[in-house]
N, CA, C and O atoms as a Tripos MOL2 file, in Angstrom:
@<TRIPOS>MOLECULE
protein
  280   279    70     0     0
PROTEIN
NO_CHARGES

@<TRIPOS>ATOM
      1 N          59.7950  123.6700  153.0260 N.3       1 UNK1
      2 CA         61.0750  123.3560  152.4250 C.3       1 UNK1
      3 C          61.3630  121.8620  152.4820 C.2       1 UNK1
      4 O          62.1910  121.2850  151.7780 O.2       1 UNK1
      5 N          60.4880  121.2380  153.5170 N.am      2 UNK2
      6 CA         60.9810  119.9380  153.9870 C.3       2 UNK2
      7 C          60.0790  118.8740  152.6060 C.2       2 UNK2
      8 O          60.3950  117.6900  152.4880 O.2       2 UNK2
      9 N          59.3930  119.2720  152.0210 N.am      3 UNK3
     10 CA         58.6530  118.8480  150.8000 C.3       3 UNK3
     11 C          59.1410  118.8090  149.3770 C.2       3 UNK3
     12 O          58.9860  117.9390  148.5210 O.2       3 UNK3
     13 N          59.9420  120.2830  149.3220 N.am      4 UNK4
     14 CA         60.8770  120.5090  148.0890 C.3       4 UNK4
     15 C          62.0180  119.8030  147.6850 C.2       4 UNK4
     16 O          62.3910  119.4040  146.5820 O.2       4 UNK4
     17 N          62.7580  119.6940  149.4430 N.am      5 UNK5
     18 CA         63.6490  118.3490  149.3200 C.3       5 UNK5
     19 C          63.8940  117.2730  149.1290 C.2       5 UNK5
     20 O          64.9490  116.6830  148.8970 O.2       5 UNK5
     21 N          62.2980  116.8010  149.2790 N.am      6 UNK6
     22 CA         62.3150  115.2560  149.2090 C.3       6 UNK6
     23 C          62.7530  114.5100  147.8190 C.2       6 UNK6
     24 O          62.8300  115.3180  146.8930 O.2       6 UNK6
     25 N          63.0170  113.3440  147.5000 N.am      7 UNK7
     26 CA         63.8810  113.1070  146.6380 C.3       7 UNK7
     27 C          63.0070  112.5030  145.4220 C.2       7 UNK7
     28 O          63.5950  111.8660  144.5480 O.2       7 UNK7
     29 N          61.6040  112.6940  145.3540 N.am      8 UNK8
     30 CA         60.6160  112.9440  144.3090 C.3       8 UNK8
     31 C          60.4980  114.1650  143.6290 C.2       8 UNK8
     32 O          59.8920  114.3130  142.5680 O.2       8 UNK8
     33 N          61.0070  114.9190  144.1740 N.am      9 UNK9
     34 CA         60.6610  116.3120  143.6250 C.3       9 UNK9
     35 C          61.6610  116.6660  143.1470 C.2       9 UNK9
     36 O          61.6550  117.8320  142.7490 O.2       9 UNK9
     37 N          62.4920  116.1470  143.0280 N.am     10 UNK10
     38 CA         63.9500  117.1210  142.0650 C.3      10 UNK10
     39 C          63.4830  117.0300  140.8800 C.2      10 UNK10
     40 O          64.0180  117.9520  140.2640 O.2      10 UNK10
     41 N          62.6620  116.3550  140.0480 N.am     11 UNK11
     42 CA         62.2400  116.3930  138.5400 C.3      11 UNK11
     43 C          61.4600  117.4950  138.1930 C.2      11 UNK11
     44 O          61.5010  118.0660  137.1030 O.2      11 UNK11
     45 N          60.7940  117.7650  139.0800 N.am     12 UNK12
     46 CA         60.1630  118.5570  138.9770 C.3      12 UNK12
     47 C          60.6850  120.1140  139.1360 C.2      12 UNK12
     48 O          60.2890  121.0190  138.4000 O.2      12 UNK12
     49 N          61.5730  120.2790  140.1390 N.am     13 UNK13
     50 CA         62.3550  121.5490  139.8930 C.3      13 UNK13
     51 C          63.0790  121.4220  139.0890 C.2      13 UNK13
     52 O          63.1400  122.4130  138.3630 O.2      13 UNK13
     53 N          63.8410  120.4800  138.7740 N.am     14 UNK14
     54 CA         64.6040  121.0550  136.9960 C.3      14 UNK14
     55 C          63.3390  121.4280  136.0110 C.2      14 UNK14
     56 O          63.2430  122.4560  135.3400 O.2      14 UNK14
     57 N          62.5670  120.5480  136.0720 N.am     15 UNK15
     58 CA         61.6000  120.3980  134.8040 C.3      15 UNK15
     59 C          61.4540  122.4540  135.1110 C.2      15 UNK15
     60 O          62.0110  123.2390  134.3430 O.2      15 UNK15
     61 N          60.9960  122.7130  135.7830 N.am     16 UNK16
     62 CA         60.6420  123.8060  135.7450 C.3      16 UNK16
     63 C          61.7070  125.1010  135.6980 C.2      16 UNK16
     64 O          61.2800  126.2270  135.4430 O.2      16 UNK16
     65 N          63.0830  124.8610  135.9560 N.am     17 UNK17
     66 CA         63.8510  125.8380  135.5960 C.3      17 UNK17
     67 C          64.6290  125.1290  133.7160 C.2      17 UNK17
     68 O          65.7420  125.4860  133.3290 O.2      17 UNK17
     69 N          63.8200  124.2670  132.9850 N.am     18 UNK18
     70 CA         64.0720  123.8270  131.8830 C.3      18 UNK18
     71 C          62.8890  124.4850  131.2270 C.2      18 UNK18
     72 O          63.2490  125.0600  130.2000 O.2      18 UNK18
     73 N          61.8690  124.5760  131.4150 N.am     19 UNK19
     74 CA         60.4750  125.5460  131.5370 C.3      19 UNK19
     75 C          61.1460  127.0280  131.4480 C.2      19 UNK19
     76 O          61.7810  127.3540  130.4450 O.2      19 UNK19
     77 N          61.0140  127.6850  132.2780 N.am     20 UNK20
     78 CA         61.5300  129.1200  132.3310 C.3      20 UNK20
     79 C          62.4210  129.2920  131.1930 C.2      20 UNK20
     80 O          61.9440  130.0380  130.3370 O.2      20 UNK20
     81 N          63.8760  128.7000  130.8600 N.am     21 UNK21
     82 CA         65.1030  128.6140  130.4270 C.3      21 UNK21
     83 C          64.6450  128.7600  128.9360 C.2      21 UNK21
     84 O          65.0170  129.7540  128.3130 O.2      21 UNK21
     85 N          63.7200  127.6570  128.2340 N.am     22 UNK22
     86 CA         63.0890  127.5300  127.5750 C.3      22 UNK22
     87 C          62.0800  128.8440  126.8310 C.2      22 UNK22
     88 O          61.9700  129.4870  125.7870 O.2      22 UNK22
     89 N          61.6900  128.7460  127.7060 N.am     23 UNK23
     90 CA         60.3890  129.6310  127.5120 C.3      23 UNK23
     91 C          60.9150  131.5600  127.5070 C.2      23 UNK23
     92 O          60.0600  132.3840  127.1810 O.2      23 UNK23
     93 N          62.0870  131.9420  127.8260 N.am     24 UNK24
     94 CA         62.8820  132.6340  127.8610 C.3      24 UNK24
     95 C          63.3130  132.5870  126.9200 C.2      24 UNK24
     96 O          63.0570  133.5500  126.1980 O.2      24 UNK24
     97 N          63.9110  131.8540  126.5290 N.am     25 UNK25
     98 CA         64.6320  131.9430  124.9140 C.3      25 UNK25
     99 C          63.7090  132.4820  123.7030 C.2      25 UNK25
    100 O          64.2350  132.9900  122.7130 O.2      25 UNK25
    101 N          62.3850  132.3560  123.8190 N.am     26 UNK26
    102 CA         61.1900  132.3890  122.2790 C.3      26 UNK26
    103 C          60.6450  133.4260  122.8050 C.2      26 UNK26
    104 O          60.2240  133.3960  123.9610 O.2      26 UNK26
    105 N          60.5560  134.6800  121.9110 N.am     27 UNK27
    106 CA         60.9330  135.8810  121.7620 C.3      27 UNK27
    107 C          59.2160  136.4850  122.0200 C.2      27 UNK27
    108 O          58.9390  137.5350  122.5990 O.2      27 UNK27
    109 N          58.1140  135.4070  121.3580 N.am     28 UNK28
    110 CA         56.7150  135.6000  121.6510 C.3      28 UNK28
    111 C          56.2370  135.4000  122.9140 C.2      28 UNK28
    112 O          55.1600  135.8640  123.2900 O.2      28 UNK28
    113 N          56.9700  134.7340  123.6010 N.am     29 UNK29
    114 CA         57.1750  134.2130  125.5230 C.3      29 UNK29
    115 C          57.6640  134.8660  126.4410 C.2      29 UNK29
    116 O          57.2450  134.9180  127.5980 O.2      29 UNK29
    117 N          58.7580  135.5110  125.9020 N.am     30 UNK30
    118 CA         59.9450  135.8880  126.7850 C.3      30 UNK30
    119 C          59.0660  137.2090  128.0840 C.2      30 UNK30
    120 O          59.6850  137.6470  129.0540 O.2      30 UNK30
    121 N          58.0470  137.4850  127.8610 N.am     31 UNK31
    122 CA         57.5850  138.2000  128.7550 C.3      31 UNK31
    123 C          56.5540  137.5920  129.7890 C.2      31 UNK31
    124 O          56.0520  138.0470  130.8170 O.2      31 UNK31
    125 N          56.4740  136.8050  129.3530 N.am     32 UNK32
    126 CA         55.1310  136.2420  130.6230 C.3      32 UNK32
    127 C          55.4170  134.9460  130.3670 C.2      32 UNK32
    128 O          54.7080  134.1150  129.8000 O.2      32 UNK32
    129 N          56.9470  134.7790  131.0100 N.am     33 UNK33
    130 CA         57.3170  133.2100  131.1930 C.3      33 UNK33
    131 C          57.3540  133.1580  132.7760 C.2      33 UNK33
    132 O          57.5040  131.9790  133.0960 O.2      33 UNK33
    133 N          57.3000  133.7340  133.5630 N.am     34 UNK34
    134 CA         56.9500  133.6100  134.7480 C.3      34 UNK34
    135 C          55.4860  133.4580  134.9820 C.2      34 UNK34
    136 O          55.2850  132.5490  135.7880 O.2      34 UNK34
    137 N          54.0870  134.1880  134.4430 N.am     35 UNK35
    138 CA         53.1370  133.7540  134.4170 C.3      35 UNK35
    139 C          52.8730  132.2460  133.7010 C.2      35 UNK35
    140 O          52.2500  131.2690  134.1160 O.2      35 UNK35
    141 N          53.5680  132.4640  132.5290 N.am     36 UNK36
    142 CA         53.0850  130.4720  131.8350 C.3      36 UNK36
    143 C          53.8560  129.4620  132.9730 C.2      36 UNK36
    144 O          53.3860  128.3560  133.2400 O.2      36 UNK36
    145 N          54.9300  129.9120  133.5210 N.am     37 UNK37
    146 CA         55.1690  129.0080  134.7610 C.3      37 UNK37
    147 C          54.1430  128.3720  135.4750 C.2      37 UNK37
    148 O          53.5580  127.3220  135.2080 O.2      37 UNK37
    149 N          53.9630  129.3600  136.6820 N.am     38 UNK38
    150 CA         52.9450  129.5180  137.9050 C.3      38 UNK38
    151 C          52.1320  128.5270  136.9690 C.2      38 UNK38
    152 O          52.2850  127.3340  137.2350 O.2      38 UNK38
    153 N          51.2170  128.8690  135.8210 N.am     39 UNK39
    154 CA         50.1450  128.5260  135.7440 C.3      39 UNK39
    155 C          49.9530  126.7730  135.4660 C.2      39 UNK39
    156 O          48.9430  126.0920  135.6460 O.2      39 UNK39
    157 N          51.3150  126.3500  134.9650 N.am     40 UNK40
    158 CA         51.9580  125.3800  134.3720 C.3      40 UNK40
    159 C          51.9590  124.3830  135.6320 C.2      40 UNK40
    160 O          51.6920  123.1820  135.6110 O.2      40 UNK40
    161 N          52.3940  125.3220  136.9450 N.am     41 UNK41
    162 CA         53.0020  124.4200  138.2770 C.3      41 UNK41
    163 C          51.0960  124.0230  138.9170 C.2      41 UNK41
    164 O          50.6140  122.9470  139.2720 O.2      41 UNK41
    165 N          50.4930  125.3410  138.8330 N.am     42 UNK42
    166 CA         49.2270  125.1250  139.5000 C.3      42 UNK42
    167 C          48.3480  124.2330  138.5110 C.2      42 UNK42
    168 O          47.3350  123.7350  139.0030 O.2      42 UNK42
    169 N          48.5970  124.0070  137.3170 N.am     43 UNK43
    170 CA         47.8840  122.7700  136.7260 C.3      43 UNK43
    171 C          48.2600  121.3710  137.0990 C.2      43 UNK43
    172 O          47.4070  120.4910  136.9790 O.2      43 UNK43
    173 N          49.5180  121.0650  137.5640 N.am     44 UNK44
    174 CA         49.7970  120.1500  137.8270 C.3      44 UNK44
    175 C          50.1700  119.7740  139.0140 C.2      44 UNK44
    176 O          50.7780  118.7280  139.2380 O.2      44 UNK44
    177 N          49.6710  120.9900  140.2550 N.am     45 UNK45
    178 CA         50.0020  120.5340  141.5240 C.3      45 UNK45
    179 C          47.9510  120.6660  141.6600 C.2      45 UNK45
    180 O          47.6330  120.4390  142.8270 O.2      45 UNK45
    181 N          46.9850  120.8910  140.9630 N.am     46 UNK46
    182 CA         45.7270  120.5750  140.8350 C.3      46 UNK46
    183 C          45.0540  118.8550  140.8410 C.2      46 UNK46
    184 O          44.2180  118.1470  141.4020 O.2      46 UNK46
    185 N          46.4590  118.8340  139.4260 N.am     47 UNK47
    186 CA         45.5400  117.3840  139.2050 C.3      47 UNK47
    187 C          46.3470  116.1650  139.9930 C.2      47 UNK47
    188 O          45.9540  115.0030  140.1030 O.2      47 UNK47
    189 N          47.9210  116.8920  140.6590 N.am     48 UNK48
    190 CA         47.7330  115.7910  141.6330 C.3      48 UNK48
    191 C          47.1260  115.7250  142.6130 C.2      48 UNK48
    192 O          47.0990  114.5490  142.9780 O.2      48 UNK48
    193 N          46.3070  116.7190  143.6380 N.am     49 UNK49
    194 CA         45.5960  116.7130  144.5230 C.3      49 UNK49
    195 C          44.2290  116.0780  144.1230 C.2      49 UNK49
    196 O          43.5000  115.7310  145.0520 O.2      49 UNK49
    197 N          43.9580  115.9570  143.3100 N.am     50 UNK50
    198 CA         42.5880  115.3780  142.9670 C.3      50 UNK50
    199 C          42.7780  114.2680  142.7290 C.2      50 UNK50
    200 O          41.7310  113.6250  142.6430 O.2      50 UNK50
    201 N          44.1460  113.4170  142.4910 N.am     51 UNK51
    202 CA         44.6910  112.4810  142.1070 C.3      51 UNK51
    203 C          44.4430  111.5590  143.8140 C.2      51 UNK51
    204 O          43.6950  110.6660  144.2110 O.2      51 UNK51
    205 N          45.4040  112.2970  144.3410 N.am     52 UNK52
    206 CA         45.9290  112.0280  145.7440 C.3      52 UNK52
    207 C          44.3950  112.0160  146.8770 C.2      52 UNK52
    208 O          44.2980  111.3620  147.9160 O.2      52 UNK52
    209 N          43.1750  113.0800  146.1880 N.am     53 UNK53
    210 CA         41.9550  112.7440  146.9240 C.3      53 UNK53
    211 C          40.9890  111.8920  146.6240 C.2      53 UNK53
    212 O          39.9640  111.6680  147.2680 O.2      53 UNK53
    213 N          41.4140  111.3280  145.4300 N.am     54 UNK54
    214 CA         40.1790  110.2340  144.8230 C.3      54 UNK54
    215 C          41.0470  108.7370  145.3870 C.2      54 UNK54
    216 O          40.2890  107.7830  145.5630 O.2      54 UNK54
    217 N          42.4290  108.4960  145.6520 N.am     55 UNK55
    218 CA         42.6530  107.7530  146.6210 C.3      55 UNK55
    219 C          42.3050  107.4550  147.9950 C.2      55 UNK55
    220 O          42.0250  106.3520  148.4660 O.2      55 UNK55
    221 N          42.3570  108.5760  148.5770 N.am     56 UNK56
    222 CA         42.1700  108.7220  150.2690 C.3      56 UNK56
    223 C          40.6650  108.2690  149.7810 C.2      56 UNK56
    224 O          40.3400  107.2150  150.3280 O.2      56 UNK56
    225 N          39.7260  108.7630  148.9450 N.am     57 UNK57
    226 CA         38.1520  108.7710  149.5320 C.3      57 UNK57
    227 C          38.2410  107.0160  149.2120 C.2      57 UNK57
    228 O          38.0210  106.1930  150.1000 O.2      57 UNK57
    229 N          38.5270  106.7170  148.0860 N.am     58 UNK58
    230 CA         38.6210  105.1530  147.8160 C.3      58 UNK58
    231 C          39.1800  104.2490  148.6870 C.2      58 UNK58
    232 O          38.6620  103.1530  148.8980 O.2      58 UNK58
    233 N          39.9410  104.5270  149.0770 N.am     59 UNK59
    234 CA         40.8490  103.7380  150.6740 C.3      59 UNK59
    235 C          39.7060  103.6750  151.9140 C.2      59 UNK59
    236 O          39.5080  102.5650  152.4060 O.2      59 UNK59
    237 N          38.9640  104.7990  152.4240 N.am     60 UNK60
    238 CA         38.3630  105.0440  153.1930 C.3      60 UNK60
    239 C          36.8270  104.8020  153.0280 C.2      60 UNK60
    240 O          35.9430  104.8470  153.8830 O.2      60 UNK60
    241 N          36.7580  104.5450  151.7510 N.am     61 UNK61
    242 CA         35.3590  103.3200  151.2530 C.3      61 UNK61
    243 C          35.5230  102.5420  151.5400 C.2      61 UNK61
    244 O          34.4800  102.1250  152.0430 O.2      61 UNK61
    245 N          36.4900  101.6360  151.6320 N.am     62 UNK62
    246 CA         36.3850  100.3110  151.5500 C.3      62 UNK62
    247 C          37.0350   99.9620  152.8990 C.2      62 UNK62
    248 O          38.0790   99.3160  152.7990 O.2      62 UNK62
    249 N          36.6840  100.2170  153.9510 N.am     63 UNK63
    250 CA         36.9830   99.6970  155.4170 C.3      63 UNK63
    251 C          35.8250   98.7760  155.7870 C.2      63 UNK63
    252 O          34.6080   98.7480  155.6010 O.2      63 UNK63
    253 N          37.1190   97.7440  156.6340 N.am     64 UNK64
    254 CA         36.7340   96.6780  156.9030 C.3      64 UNK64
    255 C          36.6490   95.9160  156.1190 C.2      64 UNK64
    256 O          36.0940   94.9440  156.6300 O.2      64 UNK64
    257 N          36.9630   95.6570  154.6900 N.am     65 UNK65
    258 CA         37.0860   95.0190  153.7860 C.3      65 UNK65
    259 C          35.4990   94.5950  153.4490 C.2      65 UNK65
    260 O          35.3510   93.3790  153.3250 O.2      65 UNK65
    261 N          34.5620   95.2200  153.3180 N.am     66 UNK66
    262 CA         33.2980   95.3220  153.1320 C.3      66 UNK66
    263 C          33.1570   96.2560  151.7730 C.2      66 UNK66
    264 O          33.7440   97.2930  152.0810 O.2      66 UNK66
    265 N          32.6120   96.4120  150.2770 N.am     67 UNK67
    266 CA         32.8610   97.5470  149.6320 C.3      67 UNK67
    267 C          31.1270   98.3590  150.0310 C.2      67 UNK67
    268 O          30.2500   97.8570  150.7330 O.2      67 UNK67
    269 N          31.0970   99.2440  149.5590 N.am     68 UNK68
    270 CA         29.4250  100.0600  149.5510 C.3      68 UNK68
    271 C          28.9900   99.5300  147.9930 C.2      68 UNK68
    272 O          27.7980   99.2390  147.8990 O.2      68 UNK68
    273 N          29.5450   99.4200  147.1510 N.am     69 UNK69
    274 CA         28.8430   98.9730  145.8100 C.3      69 UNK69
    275 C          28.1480   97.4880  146.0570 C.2      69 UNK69
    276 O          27.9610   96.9320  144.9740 O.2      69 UNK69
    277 N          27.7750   96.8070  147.0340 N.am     70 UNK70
    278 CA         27.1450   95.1480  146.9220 C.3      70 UNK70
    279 C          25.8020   95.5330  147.6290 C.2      70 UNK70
    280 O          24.9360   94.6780  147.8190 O.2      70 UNK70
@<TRIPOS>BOND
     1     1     2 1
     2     2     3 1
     3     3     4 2
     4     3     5 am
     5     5     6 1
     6     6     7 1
     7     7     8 2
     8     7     9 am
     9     9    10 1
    10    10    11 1
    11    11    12 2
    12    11    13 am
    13    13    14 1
    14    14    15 1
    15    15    16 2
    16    15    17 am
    17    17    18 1
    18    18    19 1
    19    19    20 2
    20    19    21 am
    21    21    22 1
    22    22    23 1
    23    23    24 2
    24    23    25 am
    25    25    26 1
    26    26    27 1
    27    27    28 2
    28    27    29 am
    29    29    30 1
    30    30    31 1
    31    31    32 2
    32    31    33 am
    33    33    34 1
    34    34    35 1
    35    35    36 2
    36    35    37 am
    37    37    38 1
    38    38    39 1
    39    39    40 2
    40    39    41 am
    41    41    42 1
    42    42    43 1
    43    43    44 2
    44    43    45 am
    45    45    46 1
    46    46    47 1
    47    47    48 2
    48    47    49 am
    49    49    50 1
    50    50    51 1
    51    51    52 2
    52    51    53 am
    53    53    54 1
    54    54    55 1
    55    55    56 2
    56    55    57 am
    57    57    58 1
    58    58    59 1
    59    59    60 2
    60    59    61 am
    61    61    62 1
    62    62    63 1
    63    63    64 2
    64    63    65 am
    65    65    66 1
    66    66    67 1
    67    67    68 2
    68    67    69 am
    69    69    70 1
    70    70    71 1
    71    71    72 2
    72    71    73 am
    73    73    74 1
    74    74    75 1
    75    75    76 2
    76    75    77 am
    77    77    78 1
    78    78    79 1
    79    79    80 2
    80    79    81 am
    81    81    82 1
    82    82    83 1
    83    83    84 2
    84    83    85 am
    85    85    86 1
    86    86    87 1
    87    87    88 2
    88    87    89 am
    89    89    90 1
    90    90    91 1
    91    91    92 2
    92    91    93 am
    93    93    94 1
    94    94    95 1
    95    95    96 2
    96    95    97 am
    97    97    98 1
    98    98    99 1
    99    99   100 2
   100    99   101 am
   101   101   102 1
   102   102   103 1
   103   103   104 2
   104   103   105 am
   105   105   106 1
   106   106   107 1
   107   107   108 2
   108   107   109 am
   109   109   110 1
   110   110   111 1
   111   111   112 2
   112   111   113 am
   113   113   114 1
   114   114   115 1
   115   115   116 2
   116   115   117 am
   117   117   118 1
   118   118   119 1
   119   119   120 2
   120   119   121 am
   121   121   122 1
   122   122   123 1
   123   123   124 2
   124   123   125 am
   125   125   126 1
   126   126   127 1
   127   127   128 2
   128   127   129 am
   129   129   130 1
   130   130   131 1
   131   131   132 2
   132   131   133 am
   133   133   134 1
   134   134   135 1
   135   135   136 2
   136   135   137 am
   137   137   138 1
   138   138   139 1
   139   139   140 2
   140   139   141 am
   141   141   142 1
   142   142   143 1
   143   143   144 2
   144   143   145 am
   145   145   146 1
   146   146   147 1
   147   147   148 2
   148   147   149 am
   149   149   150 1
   150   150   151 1
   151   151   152 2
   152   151   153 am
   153   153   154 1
   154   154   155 1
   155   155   156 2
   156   155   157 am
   157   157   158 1
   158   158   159 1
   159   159   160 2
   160   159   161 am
   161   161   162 1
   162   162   163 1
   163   163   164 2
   164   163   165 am
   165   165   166 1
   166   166   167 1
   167   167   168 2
   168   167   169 am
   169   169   170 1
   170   170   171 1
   171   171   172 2
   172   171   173 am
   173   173   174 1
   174   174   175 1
   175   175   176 2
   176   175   177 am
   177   177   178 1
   178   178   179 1
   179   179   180 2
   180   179   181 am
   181   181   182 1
   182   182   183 1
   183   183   184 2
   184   183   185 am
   185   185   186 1
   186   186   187 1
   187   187   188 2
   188   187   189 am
   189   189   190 1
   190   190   191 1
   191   191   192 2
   192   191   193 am
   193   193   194 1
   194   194   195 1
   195   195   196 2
   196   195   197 am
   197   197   198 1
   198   198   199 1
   199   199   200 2
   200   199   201 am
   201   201   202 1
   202   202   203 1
   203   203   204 2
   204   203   205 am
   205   205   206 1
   206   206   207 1
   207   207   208 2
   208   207   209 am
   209   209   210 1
   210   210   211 1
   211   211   212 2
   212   211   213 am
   213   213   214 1
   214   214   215 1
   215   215   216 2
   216   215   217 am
   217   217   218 1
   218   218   219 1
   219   219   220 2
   220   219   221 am
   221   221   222 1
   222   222   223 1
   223   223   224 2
   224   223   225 am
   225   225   226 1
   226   226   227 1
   227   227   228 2
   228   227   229 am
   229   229   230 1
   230   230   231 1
   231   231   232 2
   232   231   233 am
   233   233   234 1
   234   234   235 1
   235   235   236 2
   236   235   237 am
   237   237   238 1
   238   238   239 1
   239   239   240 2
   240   239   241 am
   241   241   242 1
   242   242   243 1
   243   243   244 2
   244   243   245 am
   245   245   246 1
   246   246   247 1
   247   247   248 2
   248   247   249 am
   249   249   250 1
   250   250   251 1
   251   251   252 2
   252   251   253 am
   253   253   254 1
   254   254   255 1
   255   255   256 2
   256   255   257 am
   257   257   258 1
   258   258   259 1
   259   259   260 2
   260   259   261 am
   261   261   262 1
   262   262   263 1
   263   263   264 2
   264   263   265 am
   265   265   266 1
   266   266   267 1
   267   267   268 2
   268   267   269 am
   269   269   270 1
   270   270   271 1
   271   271   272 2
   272   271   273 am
   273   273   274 1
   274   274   275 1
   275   275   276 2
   276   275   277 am
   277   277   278 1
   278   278   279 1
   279   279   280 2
@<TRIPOS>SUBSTRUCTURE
     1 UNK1         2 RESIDUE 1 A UNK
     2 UNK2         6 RESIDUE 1 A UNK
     3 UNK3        10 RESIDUE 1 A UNK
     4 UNK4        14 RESIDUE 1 A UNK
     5 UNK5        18 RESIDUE 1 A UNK
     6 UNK6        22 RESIDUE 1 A UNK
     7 UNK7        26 RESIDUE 1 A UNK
     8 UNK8        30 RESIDUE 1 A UNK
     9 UNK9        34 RESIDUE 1 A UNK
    10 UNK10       38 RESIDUE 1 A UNK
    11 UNK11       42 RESIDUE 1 A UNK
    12 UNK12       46 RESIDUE 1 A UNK
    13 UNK13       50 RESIDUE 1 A UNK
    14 UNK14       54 RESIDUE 1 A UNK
    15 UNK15       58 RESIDUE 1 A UNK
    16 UNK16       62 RESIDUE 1 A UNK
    17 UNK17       66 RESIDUE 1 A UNK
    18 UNK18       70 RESIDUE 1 A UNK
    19 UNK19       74 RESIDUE 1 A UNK
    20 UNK20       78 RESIDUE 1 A UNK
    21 UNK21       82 RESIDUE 1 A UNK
    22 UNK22       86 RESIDUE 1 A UNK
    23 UNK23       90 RESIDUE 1 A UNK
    24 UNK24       94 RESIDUE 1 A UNK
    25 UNK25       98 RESIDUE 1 A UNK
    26 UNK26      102 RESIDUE 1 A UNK
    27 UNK27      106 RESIDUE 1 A UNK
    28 UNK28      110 RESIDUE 1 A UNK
    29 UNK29      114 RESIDUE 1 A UNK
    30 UNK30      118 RESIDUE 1 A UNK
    31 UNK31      122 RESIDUE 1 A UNK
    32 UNK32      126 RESIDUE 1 A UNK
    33 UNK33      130 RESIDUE 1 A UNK
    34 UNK34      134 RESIDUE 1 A UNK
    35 UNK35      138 RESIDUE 1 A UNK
    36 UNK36      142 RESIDUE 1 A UNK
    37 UNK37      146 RESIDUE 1 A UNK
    38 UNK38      150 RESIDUE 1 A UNK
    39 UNK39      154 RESIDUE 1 A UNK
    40 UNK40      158 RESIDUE 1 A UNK
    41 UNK41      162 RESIDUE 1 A UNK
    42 UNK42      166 RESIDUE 1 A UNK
    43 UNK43      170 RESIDUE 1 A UNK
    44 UNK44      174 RESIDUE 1 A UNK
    45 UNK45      178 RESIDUE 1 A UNK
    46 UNK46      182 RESIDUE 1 A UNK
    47 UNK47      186 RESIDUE 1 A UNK
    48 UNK48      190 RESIDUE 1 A UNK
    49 UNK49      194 RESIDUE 1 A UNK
    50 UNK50      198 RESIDUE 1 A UNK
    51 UNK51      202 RESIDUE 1 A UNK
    52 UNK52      206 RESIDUE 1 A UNK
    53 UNK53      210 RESIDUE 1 A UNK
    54 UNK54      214 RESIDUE 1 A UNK
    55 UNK55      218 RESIDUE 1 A UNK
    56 UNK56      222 RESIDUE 1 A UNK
    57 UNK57      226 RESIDUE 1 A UNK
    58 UNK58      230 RESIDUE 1 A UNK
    59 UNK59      234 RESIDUE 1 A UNK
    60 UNK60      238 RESIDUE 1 A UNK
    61 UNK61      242 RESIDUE 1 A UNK
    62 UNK62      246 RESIDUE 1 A UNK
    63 UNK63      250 RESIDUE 1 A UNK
    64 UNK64      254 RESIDUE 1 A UNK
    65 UNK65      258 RESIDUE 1 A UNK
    66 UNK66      262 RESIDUE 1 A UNK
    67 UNK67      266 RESIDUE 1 A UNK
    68 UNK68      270 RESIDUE 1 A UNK
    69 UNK69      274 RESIDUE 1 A UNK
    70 UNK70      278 RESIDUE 1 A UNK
């Protein structure tokens, strides 16, 4: 809960009850707008982790201010 609160993430919970709200309204949707959710949140809590791990490995290359590419 202590993650949901933080004050980066409120865009993201509207975005997603603007999602649902949305996606509720269109009559070809209106049944598996809870599945296009989920799938919607896990695409984009994917590519920030891969985001967030191609940093850490890049940070942790380059210690000591030495790079491995020379």
């Amino acid at each position: 809960m202590k993650v949901m609160m933080s004050s980066q993430m409120w865009g993201f919970l509207f975005a997603g009850f603007v999602m649902a709200n949305v996606c509720q309204n269109i009559p070809a949707l209106s049944g598996a707008t809870l599945l296009l959710s989920a799938f919607v949140g896990l695409a984009i809590a994917l590519y920030d982790y891969q985001v967030h791990s191609k940093i850490k490995e890049s940070a942790g290359s380059n210690v000591g201010g030495v790079s491995d590419g020379i």
